[in-house]
C-alpha positions as CSV (number, residue, x, y, z in Angstrom):
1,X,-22.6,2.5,-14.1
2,X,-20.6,5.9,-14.5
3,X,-16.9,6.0,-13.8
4,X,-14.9,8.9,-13.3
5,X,-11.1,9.3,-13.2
6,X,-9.8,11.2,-10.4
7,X,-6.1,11.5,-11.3
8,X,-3.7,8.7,-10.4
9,X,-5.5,5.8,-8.4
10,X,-8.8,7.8,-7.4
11,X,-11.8,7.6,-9.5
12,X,-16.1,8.1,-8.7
13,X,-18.3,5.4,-9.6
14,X,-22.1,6.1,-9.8
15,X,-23.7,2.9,-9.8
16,X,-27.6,2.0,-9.3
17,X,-27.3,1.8,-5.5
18,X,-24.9,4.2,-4.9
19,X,-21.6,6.0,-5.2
20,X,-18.0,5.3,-4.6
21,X,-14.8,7.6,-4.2
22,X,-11.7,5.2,-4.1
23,X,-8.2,7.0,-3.5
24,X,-8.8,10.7,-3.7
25,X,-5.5,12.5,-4.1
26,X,-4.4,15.7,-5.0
27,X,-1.2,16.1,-3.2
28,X,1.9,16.5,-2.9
29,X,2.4,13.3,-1.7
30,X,5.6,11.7,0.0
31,X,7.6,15.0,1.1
32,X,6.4,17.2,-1.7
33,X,7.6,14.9,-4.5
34,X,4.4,13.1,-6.0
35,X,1.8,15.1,-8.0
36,X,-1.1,13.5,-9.8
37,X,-0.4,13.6,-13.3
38,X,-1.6,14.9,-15.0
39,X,-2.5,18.2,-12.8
40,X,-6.1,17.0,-11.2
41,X,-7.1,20.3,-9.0
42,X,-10.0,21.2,-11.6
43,X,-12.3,18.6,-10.7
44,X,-15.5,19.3,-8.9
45,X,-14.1,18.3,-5.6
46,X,-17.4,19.2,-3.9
47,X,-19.6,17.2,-5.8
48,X,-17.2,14.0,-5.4
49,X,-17.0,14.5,-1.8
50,X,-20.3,14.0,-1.2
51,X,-20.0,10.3,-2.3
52,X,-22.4,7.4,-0.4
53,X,-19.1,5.4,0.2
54,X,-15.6,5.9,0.5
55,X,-13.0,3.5,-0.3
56,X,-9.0,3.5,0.6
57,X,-7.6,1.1,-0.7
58,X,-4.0,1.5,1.7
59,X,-1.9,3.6,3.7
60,X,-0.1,5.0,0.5
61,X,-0.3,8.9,0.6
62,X,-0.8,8.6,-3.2
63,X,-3.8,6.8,-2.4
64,X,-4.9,8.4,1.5
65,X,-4.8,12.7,1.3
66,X,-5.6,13.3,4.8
67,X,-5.9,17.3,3.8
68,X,-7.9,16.5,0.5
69,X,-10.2,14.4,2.9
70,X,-10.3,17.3,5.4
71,X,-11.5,19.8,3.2
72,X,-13.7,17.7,0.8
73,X,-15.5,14.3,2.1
74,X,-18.1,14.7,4.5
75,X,-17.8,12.8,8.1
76,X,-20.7,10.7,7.8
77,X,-19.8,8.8,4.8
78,X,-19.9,5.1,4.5
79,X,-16.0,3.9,4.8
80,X,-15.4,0.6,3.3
81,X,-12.6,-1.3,5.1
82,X,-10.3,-3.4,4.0
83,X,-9.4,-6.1,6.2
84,X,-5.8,-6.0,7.6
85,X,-4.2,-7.5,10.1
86,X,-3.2,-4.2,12.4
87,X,-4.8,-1.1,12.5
88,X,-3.0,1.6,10.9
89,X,-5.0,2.5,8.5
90,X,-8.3,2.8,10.7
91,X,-6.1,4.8,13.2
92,X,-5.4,7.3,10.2
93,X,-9.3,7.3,9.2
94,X,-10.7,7.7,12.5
95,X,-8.1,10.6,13.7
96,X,-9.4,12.4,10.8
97,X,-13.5,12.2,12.3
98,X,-14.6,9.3,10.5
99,X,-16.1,6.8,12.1
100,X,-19.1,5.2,10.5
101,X,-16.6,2.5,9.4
102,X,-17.8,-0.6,6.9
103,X,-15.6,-3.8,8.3
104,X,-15.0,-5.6,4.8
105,X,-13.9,-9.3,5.6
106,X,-11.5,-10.4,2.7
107,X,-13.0,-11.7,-0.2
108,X,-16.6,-11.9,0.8
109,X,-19.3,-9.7,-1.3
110,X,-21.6,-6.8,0.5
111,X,-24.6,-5.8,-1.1
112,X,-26.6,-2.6,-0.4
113,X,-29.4,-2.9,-2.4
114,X,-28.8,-3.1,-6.7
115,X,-25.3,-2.4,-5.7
116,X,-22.8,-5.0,-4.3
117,X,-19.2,-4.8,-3.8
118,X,-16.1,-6.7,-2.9
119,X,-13.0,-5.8,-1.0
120,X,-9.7,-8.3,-1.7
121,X,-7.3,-7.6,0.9
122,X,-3.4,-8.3,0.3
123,X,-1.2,-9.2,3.3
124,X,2.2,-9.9,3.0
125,X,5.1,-7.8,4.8
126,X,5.9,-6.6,1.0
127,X,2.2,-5.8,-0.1
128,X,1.3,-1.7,0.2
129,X,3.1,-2.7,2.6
130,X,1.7,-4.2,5.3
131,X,-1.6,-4.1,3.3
132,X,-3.2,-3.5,-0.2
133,X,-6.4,-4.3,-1.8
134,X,-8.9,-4.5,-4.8
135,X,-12.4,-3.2,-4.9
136,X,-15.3,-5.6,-6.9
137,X,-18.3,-3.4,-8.3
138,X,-21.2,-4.9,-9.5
139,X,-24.7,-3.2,-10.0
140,X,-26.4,-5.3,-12.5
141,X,-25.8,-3.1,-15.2
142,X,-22.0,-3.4,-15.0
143,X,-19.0,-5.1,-13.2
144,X,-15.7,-3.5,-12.6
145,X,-12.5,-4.4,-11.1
146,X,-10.5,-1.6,-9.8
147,X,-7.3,-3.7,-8.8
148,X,-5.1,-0.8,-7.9
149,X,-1.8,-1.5,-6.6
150,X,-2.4,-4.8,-5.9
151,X,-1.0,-7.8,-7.2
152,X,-3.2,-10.6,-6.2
153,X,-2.4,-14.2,-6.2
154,X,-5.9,-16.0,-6.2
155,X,-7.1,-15.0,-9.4
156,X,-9.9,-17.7,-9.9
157,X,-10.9,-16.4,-6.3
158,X,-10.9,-12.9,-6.9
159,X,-13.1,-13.3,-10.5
160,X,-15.6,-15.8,-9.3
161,X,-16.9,-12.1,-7.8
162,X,-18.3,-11.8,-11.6
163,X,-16.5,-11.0,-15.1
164,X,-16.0,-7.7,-15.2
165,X,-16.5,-5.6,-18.2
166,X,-13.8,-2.9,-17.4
167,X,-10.6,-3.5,-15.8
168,X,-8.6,-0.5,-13.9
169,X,-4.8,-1.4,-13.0
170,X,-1.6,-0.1,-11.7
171,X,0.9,0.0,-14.9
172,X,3.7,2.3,-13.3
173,X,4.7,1.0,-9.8
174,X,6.1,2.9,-7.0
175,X,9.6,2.7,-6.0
176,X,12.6,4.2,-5.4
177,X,15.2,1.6,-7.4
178,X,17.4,2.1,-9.3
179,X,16.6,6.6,-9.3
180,X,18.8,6.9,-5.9
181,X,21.0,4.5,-6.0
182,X,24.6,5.1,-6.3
183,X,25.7,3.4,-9.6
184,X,27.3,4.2,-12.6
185,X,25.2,5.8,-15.0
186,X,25.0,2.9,-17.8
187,X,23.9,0.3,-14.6
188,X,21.4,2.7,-13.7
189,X,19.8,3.2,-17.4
190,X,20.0,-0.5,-18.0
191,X,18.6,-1.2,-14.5
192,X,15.6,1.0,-15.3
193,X,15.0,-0.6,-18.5
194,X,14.9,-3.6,-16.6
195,X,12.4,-2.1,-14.5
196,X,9.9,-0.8,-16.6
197,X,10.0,-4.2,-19.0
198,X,8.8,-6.1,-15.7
199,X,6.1,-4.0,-15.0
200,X,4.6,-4.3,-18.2
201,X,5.1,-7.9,-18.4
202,X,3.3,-8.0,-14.5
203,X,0.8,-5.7,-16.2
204,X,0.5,-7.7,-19.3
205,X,-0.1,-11.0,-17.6
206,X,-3.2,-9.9,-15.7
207,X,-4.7,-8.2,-18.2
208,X,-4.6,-11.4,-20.1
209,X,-6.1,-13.5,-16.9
210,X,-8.6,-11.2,-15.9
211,X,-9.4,-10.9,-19.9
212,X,-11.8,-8.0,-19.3
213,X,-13.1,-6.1,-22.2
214,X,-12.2,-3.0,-21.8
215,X,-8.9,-2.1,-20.2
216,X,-7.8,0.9,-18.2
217,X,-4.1,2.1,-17.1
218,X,-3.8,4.0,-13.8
219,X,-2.3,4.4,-11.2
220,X,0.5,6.1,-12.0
221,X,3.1,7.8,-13.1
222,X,3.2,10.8,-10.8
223,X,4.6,14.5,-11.4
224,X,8.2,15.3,-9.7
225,X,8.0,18.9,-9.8
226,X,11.1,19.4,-6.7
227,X,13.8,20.4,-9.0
228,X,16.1,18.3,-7.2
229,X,13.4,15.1,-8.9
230,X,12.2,17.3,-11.9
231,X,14.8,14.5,-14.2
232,X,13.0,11.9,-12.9
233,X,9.8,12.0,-14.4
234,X,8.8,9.2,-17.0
235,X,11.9,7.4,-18.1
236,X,14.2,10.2,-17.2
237,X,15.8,12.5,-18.8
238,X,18.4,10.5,-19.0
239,X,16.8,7.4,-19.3
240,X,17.5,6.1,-16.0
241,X,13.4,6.4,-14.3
242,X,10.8,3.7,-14.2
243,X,8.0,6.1,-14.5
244,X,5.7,4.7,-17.7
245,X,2.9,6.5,-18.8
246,X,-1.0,6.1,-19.7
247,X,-0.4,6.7,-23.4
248,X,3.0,5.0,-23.6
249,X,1.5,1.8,-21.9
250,X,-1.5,1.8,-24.0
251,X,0.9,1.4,-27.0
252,X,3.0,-1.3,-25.3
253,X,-0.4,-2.8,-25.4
254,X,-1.5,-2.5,-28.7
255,X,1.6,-4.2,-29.4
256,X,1.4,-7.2,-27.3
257,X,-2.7,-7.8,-27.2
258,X,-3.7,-5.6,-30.3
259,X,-7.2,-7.1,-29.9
260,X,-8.1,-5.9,-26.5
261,X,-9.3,-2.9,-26.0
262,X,-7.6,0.0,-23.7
263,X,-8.3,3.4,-22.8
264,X,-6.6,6.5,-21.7
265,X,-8.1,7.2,-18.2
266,X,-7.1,11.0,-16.6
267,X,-8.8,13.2,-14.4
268,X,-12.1,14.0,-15.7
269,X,-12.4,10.8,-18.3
270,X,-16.1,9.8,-17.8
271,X,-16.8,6.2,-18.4
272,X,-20.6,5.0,-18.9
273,X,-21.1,1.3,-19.0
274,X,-24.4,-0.6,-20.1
275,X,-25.1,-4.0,-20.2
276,X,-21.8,-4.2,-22.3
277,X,-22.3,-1.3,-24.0
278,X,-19.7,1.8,-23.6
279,X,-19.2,5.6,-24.2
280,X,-16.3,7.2,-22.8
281,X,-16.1,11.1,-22.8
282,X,-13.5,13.6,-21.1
283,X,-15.0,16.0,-18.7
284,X,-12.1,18.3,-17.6
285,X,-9.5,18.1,-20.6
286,X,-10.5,18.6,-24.7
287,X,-8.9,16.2,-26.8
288,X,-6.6,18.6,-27.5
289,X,-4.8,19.4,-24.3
290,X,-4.7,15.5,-23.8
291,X,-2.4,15.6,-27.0
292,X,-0.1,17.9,-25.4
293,X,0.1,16.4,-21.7
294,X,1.8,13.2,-23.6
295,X,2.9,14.3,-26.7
296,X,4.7,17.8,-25.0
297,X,5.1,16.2,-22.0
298,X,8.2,17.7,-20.9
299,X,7.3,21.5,-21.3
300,X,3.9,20.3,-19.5
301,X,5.5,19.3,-16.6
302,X,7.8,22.4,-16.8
303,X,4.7,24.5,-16.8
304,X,3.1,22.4,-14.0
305,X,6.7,23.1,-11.8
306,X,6.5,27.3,-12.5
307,X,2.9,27.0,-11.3
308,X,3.4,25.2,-7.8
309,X,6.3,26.0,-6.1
310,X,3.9,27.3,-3.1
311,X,2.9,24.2,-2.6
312,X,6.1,22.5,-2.3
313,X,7.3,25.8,0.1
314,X,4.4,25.1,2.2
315,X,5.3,21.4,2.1
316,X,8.9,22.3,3.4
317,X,7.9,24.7,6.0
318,X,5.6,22.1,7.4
319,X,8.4,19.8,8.7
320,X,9.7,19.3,11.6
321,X,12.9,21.2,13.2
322,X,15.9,19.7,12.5
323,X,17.1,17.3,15.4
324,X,21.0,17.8,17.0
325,X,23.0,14.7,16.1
326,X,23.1,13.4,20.2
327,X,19.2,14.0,20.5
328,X,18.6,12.1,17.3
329,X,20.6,9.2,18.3
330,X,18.8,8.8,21.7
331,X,15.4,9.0,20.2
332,X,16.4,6.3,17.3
333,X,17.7,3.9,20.1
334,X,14.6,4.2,22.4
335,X,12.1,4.0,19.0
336,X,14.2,1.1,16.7
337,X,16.3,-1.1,19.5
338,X,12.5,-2.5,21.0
339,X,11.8,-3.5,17.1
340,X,15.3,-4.9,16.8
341,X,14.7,-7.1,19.4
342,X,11.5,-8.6,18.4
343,X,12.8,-8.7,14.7
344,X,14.9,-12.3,14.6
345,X,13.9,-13.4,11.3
346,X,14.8,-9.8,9.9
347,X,17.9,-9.6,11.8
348,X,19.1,-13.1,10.6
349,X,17.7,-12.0,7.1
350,X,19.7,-8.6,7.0
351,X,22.8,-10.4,8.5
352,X,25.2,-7.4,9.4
353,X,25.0,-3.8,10.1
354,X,23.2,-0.9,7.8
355,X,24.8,2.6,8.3
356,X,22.8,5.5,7.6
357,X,24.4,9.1,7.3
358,X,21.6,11.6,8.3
359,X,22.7,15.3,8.0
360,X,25.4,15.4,11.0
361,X,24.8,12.3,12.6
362,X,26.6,8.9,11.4
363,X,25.5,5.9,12.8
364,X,25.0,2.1,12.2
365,X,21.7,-0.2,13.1
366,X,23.7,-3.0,14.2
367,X,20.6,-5.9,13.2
368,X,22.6,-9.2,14.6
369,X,23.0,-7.2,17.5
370,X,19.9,-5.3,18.0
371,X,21.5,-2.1,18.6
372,X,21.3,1.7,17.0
373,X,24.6,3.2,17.7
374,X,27.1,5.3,16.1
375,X,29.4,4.2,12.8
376,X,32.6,2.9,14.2
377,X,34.4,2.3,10.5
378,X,33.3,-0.7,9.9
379,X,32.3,-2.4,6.6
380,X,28.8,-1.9,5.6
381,X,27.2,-4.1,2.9
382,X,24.1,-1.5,2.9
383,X,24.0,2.5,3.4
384,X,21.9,5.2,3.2
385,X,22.1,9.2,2.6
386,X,19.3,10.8,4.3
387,X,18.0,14.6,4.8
388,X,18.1,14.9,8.6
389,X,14.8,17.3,8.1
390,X,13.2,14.1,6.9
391,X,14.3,12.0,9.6
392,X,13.2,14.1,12.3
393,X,9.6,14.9,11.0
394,X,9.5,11.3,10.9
395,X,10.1,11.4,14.3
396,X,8.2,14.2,15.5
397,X,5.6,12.0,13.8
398,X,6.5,8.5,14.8
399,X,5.6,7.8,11.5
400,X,6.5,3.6,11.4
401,X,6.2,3.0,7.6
402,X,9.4,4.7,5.9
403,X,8.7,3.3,2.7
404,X,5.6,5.3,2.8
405,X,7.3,8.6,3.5
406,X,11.3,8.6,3.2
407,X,12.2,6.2,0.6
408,X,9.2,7.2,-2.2
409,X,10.3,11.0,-1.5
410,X,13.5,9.9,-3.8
411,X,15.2,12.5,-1.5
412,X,17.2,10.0,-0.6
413,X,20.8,8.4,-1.4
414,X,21.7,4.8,-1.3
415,X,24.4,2.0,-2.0
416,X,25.1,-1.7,-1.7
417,X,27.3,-4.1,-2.2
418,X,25.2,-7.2,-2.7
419,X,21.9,-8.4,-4.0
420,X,18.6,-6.6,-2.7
421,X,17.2,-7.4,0.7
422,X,13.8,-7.2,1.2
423,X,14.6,-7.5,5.2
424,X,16.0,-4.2,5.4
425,X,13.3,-2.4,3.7
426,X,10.8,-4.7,5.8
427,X,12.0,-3.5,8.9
428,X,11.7,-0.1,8.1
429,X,7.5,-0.7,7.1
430,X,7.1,-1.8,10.3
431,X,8.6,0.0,13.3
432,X,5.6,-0.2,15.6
433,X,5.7,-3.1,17.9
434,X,2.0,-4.5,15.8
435,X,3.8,-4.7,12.2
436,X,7.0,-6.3,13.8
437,X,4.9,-9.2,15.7
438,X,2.4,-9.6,12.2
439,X,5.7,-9.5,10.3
440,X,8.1,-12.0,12.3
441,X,4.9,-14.4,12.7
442,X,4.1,-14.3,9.1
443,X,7.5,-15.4,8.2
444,X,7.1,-18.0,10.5
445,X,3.5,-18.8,9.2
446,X,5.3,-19.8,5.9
447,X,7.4,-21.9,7.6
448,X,4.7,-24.1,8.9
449,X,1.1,-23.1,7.7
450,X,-0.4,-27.0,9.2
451,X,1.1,-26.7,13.0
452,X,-1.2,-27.2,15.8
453,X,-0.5,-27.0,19.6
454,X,-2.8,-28.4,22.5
455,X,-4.3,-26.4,24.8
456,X,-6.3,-27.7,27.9
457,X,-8.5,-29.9,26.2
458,X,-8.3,-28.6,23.2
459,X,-5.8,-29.0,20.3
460,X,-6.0,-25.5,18.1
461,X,-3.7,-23.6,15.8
462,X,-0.5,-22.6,17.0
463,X,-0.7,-18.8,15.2
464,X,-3.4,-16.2,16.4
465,X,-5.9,-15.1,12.9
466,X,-5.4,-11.9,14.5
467,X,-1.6,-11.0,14.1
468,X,-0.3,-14.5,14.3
469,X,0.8,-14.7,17.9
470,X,2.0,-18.1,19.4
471,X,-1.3,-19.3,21.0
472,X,1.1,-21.9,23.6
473,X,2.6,-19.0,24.7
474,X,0.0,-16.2,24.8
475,X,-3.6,-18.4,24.6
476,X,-5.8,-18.9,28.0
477,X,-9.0,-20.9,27.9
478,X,-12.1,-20.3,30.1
479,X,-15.4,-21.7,29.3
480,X,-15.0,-22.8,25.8
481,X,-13.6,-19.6,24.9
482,X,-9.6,-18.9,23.9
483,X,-8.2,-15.6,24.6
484,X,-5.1,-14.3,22.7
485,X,-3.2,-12.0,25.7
486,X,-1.6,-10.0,23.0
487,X,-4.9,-8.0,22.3
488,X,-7.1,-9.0,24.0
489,X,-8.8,-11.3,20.9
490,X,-11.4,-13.9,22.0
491,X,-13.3,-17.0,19.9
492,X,-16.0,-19.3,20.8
493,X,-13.8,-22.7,20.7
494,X,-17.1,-24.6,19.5
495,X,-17.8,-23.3,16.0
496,X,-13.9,-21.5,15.5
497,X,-15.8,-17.9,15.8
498,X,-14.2,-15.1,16.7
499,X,-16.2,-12.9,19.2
500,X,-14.1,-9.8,19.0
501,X,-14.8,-9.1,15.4
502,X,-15.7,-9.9,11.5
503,X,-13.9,-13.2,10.1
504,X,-10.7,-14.2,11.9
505,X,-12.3,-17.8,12.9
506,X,-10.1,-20.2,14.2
507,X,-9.2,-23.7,13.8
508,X,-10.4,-25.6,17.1
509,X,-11.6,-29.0,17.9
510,X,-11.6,-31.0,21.7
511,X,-9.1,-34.0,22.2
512,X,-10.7,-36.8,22.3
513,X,-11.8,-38.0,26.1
514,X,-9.8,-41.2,27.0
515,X,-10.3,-43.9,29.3
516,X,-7.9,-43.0,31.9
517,X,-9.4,-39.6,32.1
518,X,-12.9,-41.4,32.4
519,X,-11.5,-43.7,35.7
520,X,-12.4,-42.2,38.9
521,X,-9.7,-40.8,40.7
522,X,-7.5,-43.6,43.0
């Protein structure tokens, strides 16, 4: 098995019944701010594109390049996957021409001849969001985990795939906390410090479950070449980023587990594995200029900014026209208010309004209320600063994950009073009226995972395996066979099967027949 870095979270494998590209990026990513790093535009693109199978592991534009995909990957090619709970991410890969579409179910190997592979879906409102997942390769001459982003619970689940000999994982998360947040300079520094020591010790503690050989960093950091982000890169230059690096992590390593083994993995690093045996060669860097990406890192990146400002011009001229206050408003009330009002959990979970100050326009979502209306002066426990250019792109775009766009741009302000709430930042993964009903219902799922409801003759589970609708309420039986009215979703009551796709089976059996309903009628 061959394995070659992409730059960030992409990377080839060559295995003995086929090839993989997972998470092809070039960027920018997120509003111009996220390059690979370091700079991956050197790699033979061509040859890579004309992979057997392509993987995406989520939505994340630092893992999904529509325009790389565009120009590079063919339109027949095999795309594994994974198995969410909505659509989005299939929506985004078929728009783009690509339809001969693998449906992964969760957990459960696929084999295609000498080669057989694995997709472990994540689900939770705070995963990708809305979605992240592993990739399991096995070829009989090597097994790999490529873990990615995700940060999977089932462990002894997810390894029972086999042992794998080489282990690829996100060290340097994505986020936007503490870089834009309005604090004072010491809170922000020690914040970050904070940061980065729990992402090695999340790092750290499944590299030591997963106990593979041979151990890989990725994932991460990018390159913020926008000057107004250029100080963020790696820890800052003011020590106040979260951004940890390949070569730093590697050390942090060596210091914690000095007997595993780990590897610098950048664009080009070419990784042959053999029935345990390894070489690992670089293919687009000499040893040299490795050296000076992370031992000059600074004037790298410096060089890197001079070099692509075109890009980030043709980034900005790509937006949307900036929206008048009034117009903004309306279109924010008729988009947000319908997710506010399916959103009771979150609302209850935010607890009180959120202003947000974009360009000219001033205005408060009201969450106990369910309303998007101007700021009135009121006390706000939560606000945000945003770019009104942003905003309306977004909306030009109806673009319903914000964490996947605004908030990782960094071109962003923000301030609170309190402690972090994850319902805010939920809510604003998840305006499309599909994440706010997997959302609420998840949430409710945790509440009560056991509860079943009786239908007709038939007692099943109250929650739909589709998006967790409330069966009593949207569930019709005809013929042995349940149908969820919220899409449309049938199963065969019987065996729990769902007829309308792959895995989803539900949890069904008949109520017993009584006497009285045996005694003939008067």
């Amino acid at each position: 098995m061959r394995i070659t870095g992409l730059g960030h979270a992409g990377m080839f494998i060559e295995t003995a019944g086929g090839s993989i590209i997972c998470d092809p990026v070039i960027g920018p990513s997120f509003y111009g701010a996220w390059f690979p790093f370091p700079d991956n535009r050197g790699l033979d693109w061509e040859r890579f594109g004309k992979a057997d199978f392509l993987y995406i592991s989520h939505r994340h534009r630092d893992h999904f390049d529509p325009r790389l995909m565009e120009r590079y990957i063919r339109k027949d090619i095999r795309v594994l996957l994974p198995e969410y709970a909505t659509d989005d991410l299939e929506d985004d890969i078929r728009k783009l021409g690509y339809t001969n579409i693998i449906y992964t179910e969760a957990g459960v190997p696929l084999e295609f001849g000498d080669l057989k592979l694995m997709v472990t879906p994540l689900r939770a409102p705070s995963d990708g969001p809305i979605g992240d997942s592993s990739l399991s390769v096995d070829d009989g001459t090597a097994s790999i985990l490529n873990q990615n982003d995700s940060h999977p619970l089932d462990l002894e689940k997810l390894l029972s795939f086999s042992k794998p000999d080489a282990y690829f994982t996100q060290t340097s998360g994505a986020i936007w906390w503490p870089m834009v947040y309005d604090l004072p300079q010491d809170a922000k520094q020690n914040f970050a410090r904070l940061k980065r020591d729990a992402q090695n010790k999340r790092a750290m503690y499944y590299i030591e479950k997963v106990d593979a050989e041979h151990v890989f960093p990725m994932a991460g950091p990018p390159m913020f070449l926008r000057d107004d982000l250029f100080r963020f890169n790696g820890w800052g230059e003011e020590d106040d980023s979260i951004f940890t690096d390949q070569a730093q992590f590697l050390e942090h390593m060596a210091e914690q587990r000095p007997e595993q083994k780990g590897y610098l993995f950048v664009p080009g690093t070419q990784v042959d594995l053999n029935h345990g045996e390894i070489e690992i060669s670089q293919t687009l860097y000499t040893d040299e200029e490795i050296d000076r990406v992370f031992g000059d890192k600074w004037n790298y990146l410096e060089e890197q900014r001079a070099s692509r400002q075109q890009e980030l011009r043709d980034e900005e001229a790509s937006r949307a026209a900036v929206l008048p206050p009034a117009e903004m408003l309306v279109e924010l009330k008729a988009w947000w208010e319908p997710m506010l009002r399916k959103s009771r959990t979150i609302r209850l979970g935010v607890g009180g309004p959120v202003r947000m100050t974009i360009g000219d326009l001033d205005l408060v979502v009201d969450f106990p209320k369910a309303k998007v209306r101007e700021y009135a002066g009121e006390d706000c426990e939560f606000w945000y600063t945003i770019p009104a250019d942003l905003v309306s792109t977004n909306i030009r775009d109806h673009e319903i994950d914000w964490s996947n766009s605004i908030f990782l741009s960094l071109q962003f302000s923000a301030g609170r009073k309190g402690k972090f709430n994850e319902f805010i930042y939920t809510f604003f993964k998840c305006l499309s009226a599909d994440r706010i009903e997997y959302v609420e219902n998840w949430y409710s799922e945790q509440a009560d995972t056991s509860e079943d409801v009786q239908l007709e003759d038939w007692m099943v589970q109250r929650r739909c395996p589709h998006l967790r609708a409330d069966l009593s309420k949207t569930g019709k039986i005809e013929d042995g066979v349940l149908t969820c009215s919220m899409h449309d979703w049938k199963w065969d009551l019987a065996t729990g099967r769902c007829l309308t796709t792959q895995g989803h089976p539900i949890r069904a059996e008949q109520c017993p027949v009584t006497e009285e309903a045996l005694r003939p009628a008067g």
